[in-house]
N, C-alpha and C positions, 0 to 999 in steps of 0.2 A: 504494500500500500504506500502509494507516495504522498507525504506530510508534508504541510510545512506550521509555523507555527507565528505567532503575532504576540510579540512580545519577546522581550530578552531580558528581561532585570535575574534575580539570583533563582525564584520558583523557574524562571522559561529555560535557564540555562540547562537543570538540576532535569529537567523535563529533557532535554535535549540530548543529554546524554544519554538516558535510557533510551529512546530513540534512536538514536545513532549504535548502541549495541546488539538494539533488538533485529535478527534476522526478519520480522514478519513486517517491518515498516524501512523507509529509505526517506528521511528527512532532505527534501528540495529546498529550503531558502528557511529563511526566516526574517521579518518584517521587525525593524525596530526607529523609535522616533526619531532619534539622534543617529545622526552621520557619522559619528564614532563608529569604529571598526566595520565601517561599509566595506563591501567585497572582500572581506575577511571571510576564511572557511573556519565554519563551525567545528566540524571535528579536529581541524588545525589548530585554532583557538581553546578548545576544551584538553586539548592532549588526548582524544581520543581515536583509535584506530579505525579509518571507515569507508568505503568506496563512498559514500553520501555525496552527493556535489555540497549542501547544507551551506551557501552562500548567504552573506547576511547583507540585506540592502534595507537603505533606510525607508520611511514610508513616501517620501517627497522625491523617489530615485523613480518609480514607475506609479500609475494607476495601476487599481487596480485589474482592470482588462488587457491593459499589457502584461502584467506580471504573470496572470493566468493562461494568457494567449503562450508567451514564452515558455512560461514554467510550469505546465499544469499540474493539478496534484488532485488527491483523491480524498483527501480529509485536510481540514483548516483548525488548530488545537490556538485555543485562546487565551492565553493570560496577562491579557493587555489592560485594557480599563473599558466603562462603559461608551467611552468615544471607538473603542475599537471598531465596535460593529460598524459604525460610520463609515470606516473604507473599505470594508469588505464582502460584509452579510448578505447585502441584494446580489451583488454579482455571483458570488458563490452559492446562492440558492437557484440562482436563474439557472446553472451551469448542475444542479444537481450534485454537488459537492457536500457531504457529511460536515456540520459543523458542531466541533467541540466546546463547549465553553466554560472555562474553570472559573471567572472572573464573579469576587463574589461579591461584592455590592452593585445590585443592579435595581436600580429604581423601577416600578409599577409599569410603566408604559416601553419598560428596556423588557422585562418579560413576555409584555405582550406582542414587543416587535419579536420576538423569537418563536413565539408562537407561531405568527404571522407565516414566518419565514420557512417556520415547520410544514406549511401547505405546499411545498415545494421541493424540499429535501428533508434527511434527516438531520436532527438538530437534537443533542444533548444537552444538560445545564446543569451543574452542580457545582457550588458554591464551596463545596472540600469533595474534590475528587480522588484521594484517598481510600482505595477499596477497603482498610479498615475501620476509618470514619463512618464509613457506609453500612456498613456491616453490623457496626454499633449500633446506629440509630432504628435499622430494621432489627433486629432483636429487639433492642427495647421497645420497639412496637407491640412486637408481638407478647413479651412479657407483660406489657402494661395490659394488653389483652386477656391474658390469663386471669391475673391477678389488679384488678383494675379498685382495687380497695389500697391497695402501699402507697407509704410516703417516696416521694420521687424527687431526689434532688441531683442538681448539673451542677458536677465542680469543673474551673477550667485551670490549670496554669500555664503560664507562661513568663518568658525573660523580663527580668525586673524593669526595661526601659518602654514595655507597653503598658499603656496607661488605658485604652477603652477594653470593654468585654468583648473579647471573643468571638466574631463572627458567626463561627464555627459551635460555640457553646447557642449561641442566638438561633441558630435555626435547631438544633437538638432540643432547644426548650419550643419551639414552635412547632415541633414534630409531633413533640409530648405533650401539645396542649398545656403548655406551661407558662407563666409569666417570667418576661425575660430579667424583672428587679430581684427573681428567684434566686437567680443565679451566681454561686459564690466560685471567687476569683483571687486566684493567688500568683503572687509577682517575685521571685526570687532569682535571683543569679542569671544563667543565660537556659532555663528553661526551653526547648524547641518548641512543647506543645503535649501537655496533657489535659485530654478531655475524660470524666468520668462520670457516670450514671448511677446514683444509689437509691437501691429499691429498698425501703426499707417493710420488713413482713414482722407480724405482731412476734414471731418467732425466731427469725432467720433474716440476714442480710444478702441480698446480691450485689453485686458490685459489678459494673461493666466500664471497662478501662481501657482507653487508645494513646499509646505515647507516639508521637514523631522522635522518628531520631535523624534522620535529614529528608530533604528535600525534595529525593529521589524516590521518594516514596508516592508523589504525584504522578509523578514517570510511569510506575508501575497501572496505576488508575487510569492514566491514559490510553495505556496499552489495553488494557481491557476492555474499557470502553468502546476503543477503536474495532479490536476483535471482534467483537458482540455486537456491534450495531452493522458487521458487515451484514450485505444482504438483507437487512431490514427494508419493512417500508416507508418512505417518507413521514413524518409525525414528528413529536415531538415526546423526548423520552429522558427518563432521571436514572440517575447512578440504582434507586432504590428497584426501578423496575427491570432493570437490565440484571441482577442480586436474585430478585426474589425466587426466578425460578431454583435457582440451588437450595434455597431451602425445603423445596419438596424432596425427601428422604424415601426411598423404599420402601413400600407393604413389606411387612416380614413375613415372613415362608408360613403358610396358616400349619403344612406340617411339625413344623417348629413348634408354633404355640400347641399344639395337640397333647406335644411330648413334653411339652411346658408344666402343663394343667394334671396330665397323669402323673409327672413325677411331686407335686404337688398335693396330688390325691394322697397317695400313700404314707 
């Protein structure tokens, strides 16, 4: 699958390099504001080993219809800001092109234009693209499901020099039907990022825990994403629905339980 990606700061880079290792994708370009390290090769720049062309041009170097006309590619991964969509999204939905989008403050009418855009191609959106992020918050769906009586609180940490809550903690408590002033916040040293979930039962605690420990961990979320929505059809789709099928598990062997129940008899 040929990528290219919109945005370079330290998540796009961190993103680019699992890209550039991964055999199932071939990163073509990458789009960034600043003329800084324009026609610089990305795998040259990263230290990374890679047939990749991964050529970095600035956004004011081509339109977009020339850069696609030139460089076509098959998926568009986004960790720019909400002006990104601006040079890219219509062309790339006209053209049928997958778009990814990690970017995670987007205001009301940036959602909707994704929507929109979803009536054309497919379009992903996930605000922590992180396959264990993800994974957290659909369990705790389901457990709040089960047990829809527990006290439920969202702790976040992170490095001592962020000062608002959490993005990341903000939509876990929005998943959760939770109010977001719920949400306790701890600032310590250089923290990457721990999100946790406690359920608490008149008897017992659960705990569900996600640490970051770098960056590259995005990279892998990408990847999968990218995988899984091959072949889809146009719409519009979240981290949580592309997950959920894995959590359907296997009927177990009814002869199994047979042998279950009699050795139980006894």
């Amino acid at each position: 699958m040929k990528v290219g990606i919109i945005g370079f700061g330290k998540t796009g880079r961190a993103v680019a390099s699992v890209l550039l290792e991964s055999k199932k994708t071939s990163l073509q370009w990458v789009i960034r504001q600043s003329k800084q390290l324009e026609h610089r090769s990305v795998p040259e720049f990263l230290g990374v080993e890679a047939d990749d062309p991964g050529i970095i041009h600035s956004k004011d170097e081509y339109s977009i219809v020339e850069l696609l006309d030139r460089y076509p590619v098959d998926v568009i991964v986004d960790f720019s800001s909400e002006q990104g969509l601006d040079y890219y999204a219509e062309e790339a939905a006209k053209r049928g092109i997958t778009i990814v989008s990690a970017v995670s403050q987007y205001p009301d009418e940036r959602i909707n234009q994704l929507h929109q855009l979803a009536e054309s191609t497919c379009v992903l959106h996930s605000p922590n693209i992180t396959i264990g992020i993800n994974f957290l918050i659909l369990a705790a769906k389901i457990l709040k499901n089960i047990a829809p009586y527990t006290d439920i609180d969202v702790i976040e940490e992170h490095f001592k020099a962020k000062s608002e809550v959490s993005g990341t903690a903000k939509v876990i408590a929005r998943e959760l039907d939770l109010a977001e002033d719920t949400i306790k916040s701890v600032r310590a040293g250089g923290i990457v990022g721990v999100h946790e979930i406690l359920f608490g039962f008149p008897f017992q605690t659960v705990r569900l825990k996600h640490e970051s420990i770098t960056r590259e961990a995005f990279g892998n979320g990408i990847l999968f994403a990218i995988e899984n929505l091959k072949d889809k059809p146009k719409g519009f789709y979240s981290m949580e629905g592309l997950l959920l099928p894995f959590f359907k598990l296997e009927e177990p062997d009814s002869s199994l339980l047979i042998k279950s129940n009699n050795l139980e008899q006894r």
